[in-house]
PADO-704817 format. One record per residue (C-alpha): residue number from 0; residue in one letter; x, y, z. Coordinates in nm, 3 decimals. Example, Ala and Ser with C-alpha at 12.3 -4.5 7.8 and 13.67 -1.06 7.14 Angstrom:
residues 2
 pos code       X       Y       Z
   0    a   1.230  -0.450   0.780
   1    s   1.367  -0.106   0.714
end
This chain:
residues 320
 pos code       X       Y       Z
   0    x   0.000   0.000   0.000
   1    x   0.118   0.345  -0.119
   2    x   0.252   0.585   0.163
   3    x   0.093   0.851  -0.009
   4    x  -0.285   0.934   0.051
   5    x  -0.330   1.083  -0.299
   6    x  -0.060   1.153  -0.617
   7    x  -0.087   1.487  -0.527
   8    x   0.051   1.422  -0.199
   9    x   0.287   1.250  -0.331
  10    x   0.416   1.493  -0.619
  11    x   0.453   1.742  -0.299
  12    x   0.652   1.503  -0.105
  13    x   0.884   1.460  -0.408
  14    x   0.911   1.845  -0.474
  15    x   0.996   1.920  -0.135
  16    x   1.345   1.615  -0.160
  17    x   1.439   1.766  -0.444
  18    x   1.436   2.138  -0.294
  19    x   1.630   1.966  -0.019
  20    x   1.837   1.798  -0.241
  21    x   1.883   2.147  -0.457
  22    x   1.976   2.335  -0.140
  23    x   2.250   2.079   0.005
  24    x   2.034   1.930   0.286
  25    x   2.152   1.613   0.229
  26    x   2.024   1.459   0.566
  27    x   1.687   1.587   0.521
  28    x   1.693   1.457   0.149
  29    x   1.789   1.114   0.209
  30    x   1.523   1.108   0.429
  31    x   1.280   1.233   0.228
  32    x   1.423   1.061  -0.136
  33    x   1.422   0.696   0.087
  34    x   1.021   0.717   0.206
  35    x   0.946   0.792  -0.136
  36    x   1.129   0.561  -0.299
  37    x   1.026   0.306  -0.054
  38    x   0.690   0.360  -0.198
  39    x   0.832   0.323  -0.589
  40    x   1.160   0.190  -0.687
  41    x   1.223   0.377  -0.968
  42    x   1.560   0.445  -1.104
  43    x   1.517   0.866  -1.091
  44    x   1.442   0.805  -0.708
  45    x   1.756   0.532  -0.642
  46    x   2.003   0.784  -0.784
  47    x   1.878   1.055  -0.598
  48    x   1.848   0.818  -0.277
  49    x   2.234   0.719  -0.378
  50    x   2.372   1.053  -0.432
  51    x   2.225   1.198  -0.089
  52    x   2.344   0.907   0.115
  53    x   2.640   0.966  -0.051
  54    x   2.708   1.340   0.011
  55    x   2.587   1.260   0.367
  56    x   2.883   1.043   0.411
  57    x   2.613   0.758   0.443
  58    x   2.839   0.576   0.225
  59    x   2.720   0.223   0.301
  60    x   2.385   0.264   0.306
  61    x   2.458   0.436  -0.017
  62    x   2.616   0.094  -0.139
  63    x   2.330  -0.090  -0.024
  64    x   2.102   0.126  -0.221
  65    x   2.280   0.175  -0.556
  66    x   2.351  -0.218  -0.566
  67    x   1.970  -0.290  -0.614
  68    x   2.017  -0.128  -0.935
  69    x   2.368  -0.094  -1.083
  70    x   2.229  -0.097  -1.466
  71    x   2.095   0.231  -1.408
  72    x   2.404   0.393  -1.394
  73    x   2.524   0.275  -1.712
  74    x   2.351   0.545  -1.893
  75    x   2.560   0.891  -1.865
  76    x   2.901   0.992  -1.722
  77    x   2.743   1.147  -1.438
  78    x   2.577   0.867  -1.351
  79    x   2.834   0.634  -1.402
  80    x   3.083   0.842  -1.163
  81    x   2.817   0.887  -0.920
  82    x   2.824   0.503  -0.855
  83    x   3.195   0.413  -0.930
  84    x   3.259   0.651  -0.614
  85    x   2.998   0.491  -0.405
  86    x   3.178   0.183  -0.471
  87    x   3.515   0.321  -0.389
  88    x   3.429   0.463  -0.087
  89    x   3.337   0.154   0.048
  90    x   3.642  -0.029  -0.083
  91    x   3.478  -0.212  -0.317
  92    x   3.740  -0.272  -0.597
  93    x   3.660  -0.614  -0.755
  94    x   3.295  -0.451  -0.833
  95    x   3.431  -0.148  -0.887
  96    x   3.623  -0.300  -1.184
  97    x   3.393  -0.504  -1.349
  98    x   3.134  -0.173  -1.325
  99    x   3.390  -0.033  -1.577
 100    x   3.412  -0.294  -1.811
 101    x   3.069  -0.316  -1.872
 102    x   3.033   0.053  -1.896
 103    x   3.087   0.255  -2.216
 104    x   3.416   0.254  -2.368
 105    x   3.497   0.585  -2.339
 106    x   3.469   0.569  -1.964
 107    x   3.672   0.270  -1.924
 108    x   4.005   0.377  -1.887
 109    x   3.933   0.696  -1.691
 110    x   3.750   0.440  -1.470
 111    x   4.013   0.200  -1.437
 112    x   4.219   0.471  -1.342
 113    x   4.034   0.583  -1.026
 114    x   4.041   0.221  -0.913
 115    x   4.372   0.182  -0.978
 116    x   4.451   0.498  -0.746
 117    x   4.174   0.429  -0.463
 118    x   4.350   0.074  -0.452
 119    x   4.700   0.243  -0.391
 120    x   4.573   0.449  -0.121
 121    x   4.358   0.180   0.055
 122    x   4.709  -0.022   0.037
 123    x   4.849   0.232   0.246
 124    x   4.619   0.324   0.517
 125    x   4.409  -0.006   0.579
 126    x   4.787  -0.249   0.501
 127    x   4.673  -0.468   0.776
 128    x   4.330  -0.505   0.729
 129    x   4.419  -0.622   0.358
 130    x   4.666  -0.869   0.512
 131    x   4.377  -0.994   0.720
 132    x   4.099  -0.987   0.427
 133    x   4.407  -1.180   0.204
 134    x   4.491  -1.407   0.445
 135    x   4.131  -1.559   0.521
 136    x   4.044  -1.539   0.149
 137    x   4.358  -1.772   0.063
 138    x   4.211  -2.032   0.308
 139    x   3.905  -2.045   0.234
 140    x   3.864  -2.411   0.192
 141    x   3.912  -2.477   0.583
 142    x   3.570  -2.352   0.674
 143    x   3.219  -2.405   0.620
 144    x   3.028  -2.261   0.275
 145    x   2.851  -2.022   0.465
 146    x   3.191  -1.879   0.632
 147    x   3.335  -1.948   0.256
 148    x   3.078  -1.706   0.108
 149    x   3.159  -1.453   0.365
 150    x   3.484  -1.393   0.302
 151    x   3.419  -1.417  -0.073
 152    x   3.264  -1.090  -0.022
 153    x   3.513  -0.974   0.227
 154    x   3.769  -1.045  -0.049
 155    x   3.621  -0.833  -0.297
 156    x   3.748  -0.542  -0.098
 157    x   4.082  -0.686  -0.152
 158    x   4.320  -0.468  -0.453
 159    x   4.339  -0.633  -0.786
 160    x   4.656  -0.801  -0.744
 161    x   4.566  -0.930  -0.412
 162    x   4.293  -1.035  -0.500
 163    x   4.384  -1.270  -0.819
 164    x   4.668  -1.443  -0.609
 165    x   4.415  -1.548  -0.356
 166    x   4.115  -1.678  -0.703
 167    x   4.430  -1.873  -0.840
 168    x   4.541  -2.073  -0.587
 169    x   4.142  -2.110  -0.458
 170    x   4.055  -2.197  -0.790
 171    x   4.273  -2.528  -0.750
 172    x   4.148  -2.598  -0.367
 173    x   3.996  -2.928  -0.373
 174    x   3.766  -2.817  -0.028
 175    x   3.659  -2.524  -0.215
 176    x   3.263  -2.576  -0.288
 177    x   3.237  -2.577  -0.682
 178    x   2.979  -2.360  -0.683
 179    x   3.195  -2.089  -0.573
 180    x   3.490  -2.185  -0.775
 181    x   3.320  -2.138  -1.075
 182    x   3.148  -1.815  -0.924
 183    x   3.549  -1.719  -0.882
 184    x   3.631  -1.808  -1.213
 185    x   3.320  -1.618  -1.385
 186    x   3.410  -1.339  -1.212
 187    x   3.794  -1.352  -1.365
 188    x   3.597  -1.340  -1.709
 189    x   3.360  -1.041  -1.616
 190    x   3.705  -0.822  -1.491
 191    x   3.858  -0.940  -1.869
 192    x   4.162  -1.098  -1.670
 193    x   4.389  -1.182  -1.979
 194    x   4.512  -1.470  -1.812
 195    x   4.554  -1.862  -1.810
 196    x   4.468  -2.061  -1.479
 197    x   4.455  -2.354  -1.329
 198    x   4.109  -2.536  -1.218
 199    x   4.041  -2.792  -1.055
 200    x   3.725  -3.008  -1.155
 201    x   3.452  -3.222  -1.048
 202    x   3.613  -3.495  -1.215
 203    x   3.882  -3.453  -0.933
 204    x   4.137  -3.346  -1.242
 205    x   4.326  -3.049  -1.328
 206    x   4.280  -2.799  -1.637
 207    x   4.439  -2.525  -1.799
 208    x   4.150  -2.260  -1.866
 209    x   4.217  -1.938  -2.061
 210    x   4.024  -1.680  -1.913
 211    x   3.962  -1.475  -2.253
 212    x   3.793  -1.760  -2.424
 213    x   3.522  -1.817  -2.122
 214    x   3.215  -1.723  -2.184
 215    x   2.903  -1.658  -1.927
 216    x   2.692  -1.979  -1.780
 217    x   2.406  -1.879  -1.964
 218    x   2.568  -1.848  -2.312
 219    x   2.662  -2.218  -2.321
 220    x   2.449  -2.434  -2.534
 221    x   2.281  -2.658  -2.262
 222    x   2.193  -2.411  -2.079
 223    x   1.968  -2.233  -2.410
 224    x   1.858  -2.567  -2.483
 225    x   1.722  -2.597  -2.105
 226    x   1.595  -2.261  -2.085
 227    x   1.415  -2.352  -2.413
 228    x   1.238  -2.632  -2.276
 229    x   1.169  -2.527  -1.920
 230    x   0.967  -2.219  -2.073
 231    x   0.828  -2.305  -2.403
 232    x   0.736  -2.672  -2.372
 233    x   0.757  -2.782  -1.986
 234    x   0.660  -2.463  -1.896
 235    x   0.321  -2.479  -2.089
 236    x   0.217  -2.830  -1.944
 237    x   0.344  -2.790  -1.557
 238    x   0.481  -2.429  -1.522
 239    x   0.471  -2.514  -1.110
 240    x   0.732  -2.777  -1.215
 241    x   0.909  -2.557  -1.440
 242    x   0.980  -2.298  -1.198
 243    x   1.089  -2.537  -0.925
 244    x   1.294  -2.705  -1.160
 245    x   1.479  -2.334  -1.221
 246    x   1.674  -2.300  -0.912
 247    x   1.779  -2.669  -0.936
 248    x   1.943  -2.626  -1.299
 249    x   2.088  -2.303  -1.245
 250    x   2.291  -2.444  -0.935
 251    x   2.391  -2.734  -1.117
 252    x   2.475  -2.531  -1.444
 253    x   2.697  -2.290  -1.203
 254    x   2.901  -2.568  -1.053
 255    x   2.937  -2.767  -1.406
 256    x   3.110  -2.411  -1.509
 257    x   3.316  -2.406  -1.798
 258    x   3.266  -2.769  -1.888
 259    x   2.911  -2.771  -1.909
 260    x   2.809  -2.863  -2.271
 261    x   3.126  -3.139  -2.205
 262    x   2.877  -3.294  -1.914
 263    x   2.511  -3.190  -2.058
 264    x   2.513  -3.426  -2.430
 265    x   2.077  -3.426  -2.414
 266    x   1.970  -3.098  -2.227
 267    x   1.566  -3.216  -2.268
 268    x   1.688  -3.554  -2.112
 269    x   1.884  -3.386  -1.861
 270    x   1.578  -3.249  -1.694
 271    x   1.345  -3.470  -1.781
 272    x   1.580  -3.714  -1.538
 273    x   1.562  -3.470  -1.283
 274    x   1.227  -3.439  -1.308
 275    x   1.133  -3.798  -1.269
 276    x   0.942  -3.744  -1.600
 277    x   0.932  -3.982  -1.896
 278    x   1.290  -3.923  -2.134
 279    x   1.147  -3.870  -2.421
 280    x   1.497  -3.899  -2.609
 281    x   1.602  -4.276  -2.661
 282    x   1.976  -4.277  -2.520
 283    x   2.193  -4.560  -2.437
 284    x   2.282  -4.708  -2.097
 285    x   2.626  -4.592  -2.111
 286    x   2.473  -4.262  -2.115
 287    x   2.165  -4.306  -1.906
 288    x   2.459  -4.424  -1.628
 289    x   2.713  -4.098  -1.725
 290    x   2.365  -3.857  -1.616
 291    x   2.293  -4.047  -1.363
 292    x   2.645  -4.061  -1.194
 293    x   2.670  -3.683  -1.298
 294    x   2.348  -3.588  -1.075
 295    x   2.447  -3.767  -0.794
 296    x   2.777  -3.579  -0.758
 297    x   2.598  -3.241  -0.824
 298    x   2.318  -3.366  -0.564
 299    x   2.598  -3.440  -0.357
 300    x   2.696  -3.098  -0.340
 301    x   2.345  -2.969  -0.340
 302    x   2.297  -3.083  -0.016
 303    x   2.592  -2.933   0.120
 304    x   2.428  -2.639  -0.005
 305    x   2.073  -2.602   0.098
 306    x   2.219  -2.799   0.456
 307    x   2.433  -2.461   0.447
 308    x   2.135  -2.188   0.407
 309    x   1.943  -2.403   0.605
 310    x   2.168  -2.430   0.878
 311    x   2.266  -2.072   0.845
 312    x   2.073  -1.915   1.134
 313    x   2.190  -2.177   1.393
 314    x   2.524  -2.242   1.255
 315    x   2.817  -2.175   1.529
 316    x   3.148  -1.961   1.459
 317    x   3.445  -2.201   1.300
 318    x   3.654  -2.131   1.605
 319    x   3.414  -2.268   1.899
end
């Protein structure tokens, strides 16, 4: 229900931020810009929410906020400065980073720059809280996922540098859950890290993986095959199943990251299996077995998973 009694009041409401907001009362207009946008979360009112947090020196809360809608500041140079210093204040370089390679090209570099420089000066004043951020993120395999993705987000605060010595030699931790491995090594792609790495698998083997010719989870051709069928033809008869089916897949598509289409031969089978629906698709036993292994090890670490969000509430610090 609408905090507003009438769109009147609420055009007055608005008028009266954006005086505040005109005349530097940036308390009173992140007040003001927050109830209303509370009430409509619209990408006029998250900038304006995000830029008065952030000349308040409400820089977190200013985080919170513009993260709930990065996209939107993809669209000028204001904008896109606006939220690359939100993100700086707060330390956030790995985000910070990737915000300028999706941005437009000709505020890449300028971008990168800033980054660059905010990481320099973080490496001098907060030195030992980096060594502390590093040194959890490089053993990240001792604890439990829910510690795990913790400092994964800690980590992200790390510099560049830092940062990629702690994803290479995580990215070949066999205690590491695979679900954030390949989350680690997607990431690598999305900051265009020209770089060759090692990974280790499901299959308990090594690979060489060159980050340039990655591409995202979604662009692989199980996963368009899946998508095709969960929405146009599964969708249609049991769209209840279909959606539950959607976490599921995505999960399992995450952790077979990059090897994917390698695992996935009959994407309509695939799910079908999962299902516990007729396969449709006449496939051999040797194959029928391969899935079938294949989905045990994923459920394997599915439970790990949902025992982990599950648990999440109750679950006791690593070090009682």
């Amino acid at each position: 229900m609408s905090e507003f009694s009438s769109p009147a009041a609420r055009e007055q409401a608005y008028q009266k931020a954006v005086n505040a907001f005109e005349s530097r009362q940036w308390s009173l207009a992140s007040d003001l810009f927050e109830t209303l946008y509370q009430d409509q979360q619209t990408p006029e009112l998250n900038r304006y929410v995000v830029a008065s947090l952030y000349h308040d020196q409400k820089y977190l809360m200013a985080e919170q906020y513009a993260a709930e809608q990065n996209n939107i500041y993809l669209d000028s140079a204001q904008h896109f400065q606006l939220r690359l210093d939100v993100a700086l204040k707060n330390q956030q370089f790995i985000f910070a980073r990737e915000f300028c390679q999706v941005a437009a090209e000709r505020w890449r570099a300028g971008g990168l720059a800033q980054v660059t420089a905010a990481e320099a000066e973080a490496t001098e004043t907060l030195a030992a809280i980096q060594q502390v951020i590093a040194k959890q993120f490089y053993h990240l395999g001792d604890v439990s996922f829910n510690e795990q993705r913790q400092r994964l987000e800690h980590a992200r605060q790390l510099p560049l540098e830092m940062y990629l010595q702690g994803v290479q030699f995580l990215l070949v931790d066999p205690f590491l859950h695979p679900l954030l491995r390949a989350d680690l090594l997607e990431g690598l792609m999305r900051l265009r890290v020209d770089q060759t790495v090692k990974l280790h698998w499901l299959d308990n083997q090594t690979y060489s993986v060159a980050i340039t010719d990655l591409r995202p989870v979604n662009a692989s051709q199980a996963a368009a095959e899946i998508q095709n069928y969960l929405q146009n033809e599964l969708g249609q008869q049991d769209p209840m199943l279909a959606a539950n089916l959607q976490q599921t897949i995505t999960l399992q598509l995450m952790m077979l990251y990059p090897f994917i289409d390698r695992v996935i031969t009959d994407p309509v089978s695939w799910v079908q299996t999962i299902a516990g629906l007729p396969v449709e698709q006449q496939l051999s036993e040797e194959k029928v077995k391969t899935m079938q292994r294949w989905q045990t090890t994923l459920n394997r670490f599915m439970a790990v998973l949902f025992g982990a969000i599950g648990g999440q509430n109750s679950e006791k610090p690593e070090n009682e």
